[in-house]
C-alpha positions as CSV (number, residue, x, y, z in Angstrom):
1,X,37.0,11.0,-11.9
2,X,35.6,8.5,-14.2
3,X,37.1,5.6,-12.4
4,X,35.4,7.2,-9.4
5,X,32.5,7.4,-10.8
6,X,32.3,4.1,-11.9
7,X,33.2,2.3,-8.8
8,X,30.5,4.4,-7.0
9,X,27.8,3.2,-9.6
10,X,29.4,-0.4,-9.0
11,X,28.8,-0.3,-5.0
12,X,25.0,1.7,-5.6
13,X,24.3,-1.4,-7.5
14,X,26.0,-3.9,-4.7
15,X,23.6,-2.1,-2.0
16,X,20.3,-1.9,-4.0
17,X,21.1,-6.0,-4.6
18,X,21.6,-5.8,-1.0
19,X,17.3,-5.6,-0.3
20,X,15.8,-8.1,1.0
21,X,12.3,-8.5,-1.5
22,X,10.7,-10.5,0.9
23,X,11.2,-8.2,3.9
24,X,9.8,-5.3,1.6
25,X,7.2,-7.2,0.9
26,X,6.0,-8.0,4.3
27,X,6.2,-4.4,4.7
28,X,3.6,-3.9,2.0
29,X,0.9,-6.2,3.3
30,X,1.7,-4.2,6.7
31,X,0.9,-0.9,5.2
32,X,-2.3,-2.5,3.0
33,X,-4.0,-3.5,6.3
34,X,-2.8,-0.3,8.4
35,X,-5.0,1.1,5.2
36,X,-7.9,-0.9,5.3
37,X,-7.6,-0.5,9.5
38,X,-7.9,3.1,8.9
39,X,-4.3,2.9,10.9
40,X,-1.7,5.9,11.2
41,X,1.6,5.9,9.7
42,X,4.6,8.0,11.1
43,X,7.8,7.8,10.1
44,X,10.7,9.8,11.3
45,X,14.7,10.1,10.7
46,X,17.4,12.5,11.0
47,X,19.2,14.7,8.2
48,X,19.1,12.8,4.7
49,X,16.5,10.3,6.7
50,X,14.7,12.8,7.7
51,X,14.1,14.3,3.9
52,X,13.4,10.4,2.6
53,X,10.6,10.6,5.4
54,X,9.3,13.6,4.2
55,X,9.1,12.1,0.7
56,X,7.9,9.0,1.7
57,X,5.0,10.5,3.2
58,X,3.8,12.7,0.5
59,X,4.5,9.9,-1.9
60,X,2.1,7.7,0.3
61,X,0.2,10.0,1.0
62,X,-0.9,11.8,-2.3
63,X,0.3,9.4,-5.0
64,X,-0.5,5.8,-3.5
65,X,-4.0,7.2,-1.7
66,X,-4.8,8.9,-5.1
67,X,-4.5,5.4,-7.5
68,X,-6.0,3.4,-4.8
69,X,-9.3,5.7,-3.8
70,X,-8.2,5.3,-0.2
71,X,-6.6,7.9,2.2
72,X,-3.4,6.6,3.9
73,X,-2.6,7.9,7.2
74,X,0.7,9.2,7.1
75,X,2.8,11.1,8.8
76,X,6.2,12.6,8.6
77,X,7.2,13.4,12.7
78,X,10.7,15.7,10.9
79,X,8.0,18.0,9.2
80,X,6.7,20.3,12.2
81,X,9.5,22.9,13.0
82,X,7.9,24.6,15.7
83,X,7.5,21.4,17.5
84,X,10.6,19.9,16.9
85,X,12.3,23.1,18.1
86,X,9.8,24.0,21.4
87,X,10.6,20.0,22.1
88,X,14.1,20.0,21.3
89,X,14.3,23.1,23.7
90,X,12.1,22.2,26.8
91,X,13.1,18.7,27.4
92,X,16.1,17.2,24.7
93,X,16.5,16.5,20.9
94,X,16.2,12.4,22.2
95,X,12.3,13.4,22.4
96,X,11.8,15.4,19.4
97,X,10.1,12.0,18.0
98,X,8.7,10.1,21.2
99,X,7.1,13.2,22.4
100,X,4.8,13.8,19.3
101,X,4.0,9.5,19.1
102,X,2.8,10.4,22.7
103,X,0.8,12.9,21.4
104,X,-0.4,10.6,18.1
105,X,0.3,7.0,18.4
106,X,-1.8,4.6,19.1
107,X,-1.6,0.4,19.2
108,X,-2.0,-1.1,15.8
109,X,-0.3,1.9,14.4
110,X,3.1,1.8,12.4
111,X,6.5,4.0,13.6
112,X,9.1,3.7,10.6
113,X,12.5,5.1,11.4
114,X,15.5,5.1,9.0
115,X,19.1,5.7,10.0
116,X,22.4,4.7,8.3
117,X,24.0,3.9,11.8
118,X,20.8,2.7,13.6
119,X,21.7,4.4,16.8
120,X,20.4,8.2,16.3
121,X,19.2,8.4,20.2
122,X,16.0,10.2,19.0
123,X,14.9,7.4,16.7
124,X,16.1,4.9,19.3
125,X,13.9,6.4,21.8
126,X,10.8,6.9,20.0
127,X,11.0,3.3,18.5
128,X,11.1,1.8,21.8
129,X,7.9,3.7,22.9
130,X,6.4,2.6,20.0
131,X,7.5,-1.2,20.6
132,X,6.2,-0.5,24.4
133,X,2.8,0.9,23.5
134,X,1.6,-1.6,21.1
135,X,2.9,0.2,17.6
136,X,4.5,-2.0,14.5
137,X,7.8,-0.5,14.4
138,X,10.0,-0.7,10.8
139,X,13.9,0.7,11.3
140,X,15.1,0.9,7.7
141,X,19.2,0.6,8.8
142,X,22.2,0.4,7.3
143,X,25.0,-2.5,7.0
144,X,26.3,-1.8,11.2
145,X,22.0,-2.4,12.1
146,X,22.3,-0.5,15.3
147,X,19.8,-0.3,18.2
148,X,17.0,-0.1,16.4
149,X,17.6,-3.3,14.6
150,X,17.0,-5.2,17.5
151,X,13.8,-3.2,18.8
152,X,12.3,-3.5,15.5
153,X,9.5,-5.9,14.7
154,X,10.8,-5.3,11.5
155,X,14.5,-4.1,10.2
156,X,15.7,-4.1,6.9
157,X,19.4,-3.7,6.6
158,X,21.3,-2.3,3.6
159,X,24.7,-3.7,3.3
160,X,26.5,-0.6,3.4
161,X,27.3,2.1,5.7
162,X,28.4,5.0,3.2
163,X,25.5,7.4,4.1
164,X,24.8,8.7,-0.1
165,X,24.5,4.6,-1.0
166,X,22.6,3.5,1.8
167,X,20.3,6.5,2.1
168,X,19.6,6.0,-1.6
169,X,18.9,2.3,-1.1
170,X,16.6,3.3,1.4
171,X,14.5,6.0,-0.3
172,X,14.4,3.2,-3.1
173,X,12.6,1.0,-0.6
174,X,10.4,3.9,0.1
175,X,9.3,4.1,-3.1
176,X,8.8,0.4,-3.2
177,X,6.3,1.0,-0.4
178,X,4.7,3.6,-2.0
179,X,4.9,2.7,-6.0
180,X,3.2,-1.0,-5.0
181,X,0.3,0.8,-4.1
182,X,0.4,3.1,-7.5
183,X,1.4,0.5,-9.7
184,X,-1.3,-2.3,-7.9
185,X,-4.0,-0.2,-6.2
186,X,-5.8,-3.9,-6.0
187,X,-3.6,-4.8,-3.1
188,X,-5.7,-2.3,-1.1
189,X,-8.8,-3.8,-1.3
C-alpha cells in the first residue's frame, strides 16, 4: 500500500501543478468587482462538487466577507433540499439548478459550476441559461473539459479525470478564491 500511496501523492501533485495561476487569478478580480457591484454568486455541482460548493460558499461567505468588512453574495444552489427535491420531482433533475437561477439570477451576476466530466446535464443546463441571460459563468472541469467548457466565459481544467484528484484540485482553487480575499482583504477595495 505504500507504493500506492505514494504514486497517488505523485499524481495529486501532477494535478495541483496542473492550475492555471493566471486563470485563477482572473477569477479573483471577477469575484472583487461582483463584491464591490454588490453582485450574487451561485455556484452549483453534483455529489463531491456539490459539497466543494457548499464549502466554497461558506468559506466566501463567512471567512473572506469577515477579513474584508464586506458581505459577499453567495450562494450554494445544492444547499436547499426541499427545492431541489419539489424541482427534481415536478419537472427533471436537468432543472434542479436552472430553475432556482430563474428564480435568483440576474445579468452581471456570476454561476460557478464544477464537474469532473463537465457534462452533468443539470450543470450543463443551468450554465447555458446563465450564459443566455447575461450571467459570468466559471465551469471548474476536469482533464475531458466537457460541455461546459465551451459555454463557459471562463473554464479552468485540471489535468486529470480521477474524480478524488481532480475534485481535490478543484476545492483547492476554491480556496484560492476565497483565501485571496482572507489573506489580501485590500483587493476588495
Amino acid at each position: 500500500m505504500t507504493n500506492w500511496v505514494t504514486q497517488y501523492i505523485a499524481a495529486q501533485k501532477a494535478v495541483l501543478d496542473s492550475i492555471p495561476a493566471d486563470q485563477v487569478s482572473e477569477l479573483i478580480d471577477l469575484l472583487a468587482k461582483a463584491l464591490k457591484d454588490d453582485k450574487q454568486v451561485f455556484c452549483f455541482g453534483n455529489g463531491g462538487s456539490a459539497a466543494n460548493c457548499s464549502h466554497f460558499a461558506t468559506d466566501l461567505g463567512k471567512g473572506s466577507s469577515d477579513k474584508v468588512g464586506r458581505r459577499f453574495r453567495v450562494l450554494s444552489l445544492n444547499d436547499n433540499v426541499s427545492w431541489m427535491t419539489a424541482l427534481g420531482n415536478d419537472y427533471s433533475y436537468d432543472d434542479v439548478f436552472v430553475r432556482q437561477l430563474e428564480n435568483y439570477g440576474r445579468p452581471g451576476d456570476i454561476a460557478l459550476s464544477l464537474s469532473v466530466s463537465g457534462n452533468s446535464p443539470n450543470c450543463v443546463k443551468a450554465l447555458q441559461w446563465a450564459k443566455d441571460n447575461g450571467l459570468h459563468t466559471i465551469a471548474l472541469v476536469g482533464a475531458k473539459k466537457g460541455r461546459m467548457a465551451e459555454i463557459a466565459e471562463h473554464a479552468i481544467v485540471v489535468n486529470d479525470t480521477h474524480y478524488g484528484r481532480a475534485e481535490d484540485a478543484q476545492m483547492g482553487i476554491c480556496h484560492m478564491l476565497c483565501y485571496a480575499f482572507m489573506e489580501n482583504p485590500e483587493i476588495a477595495r
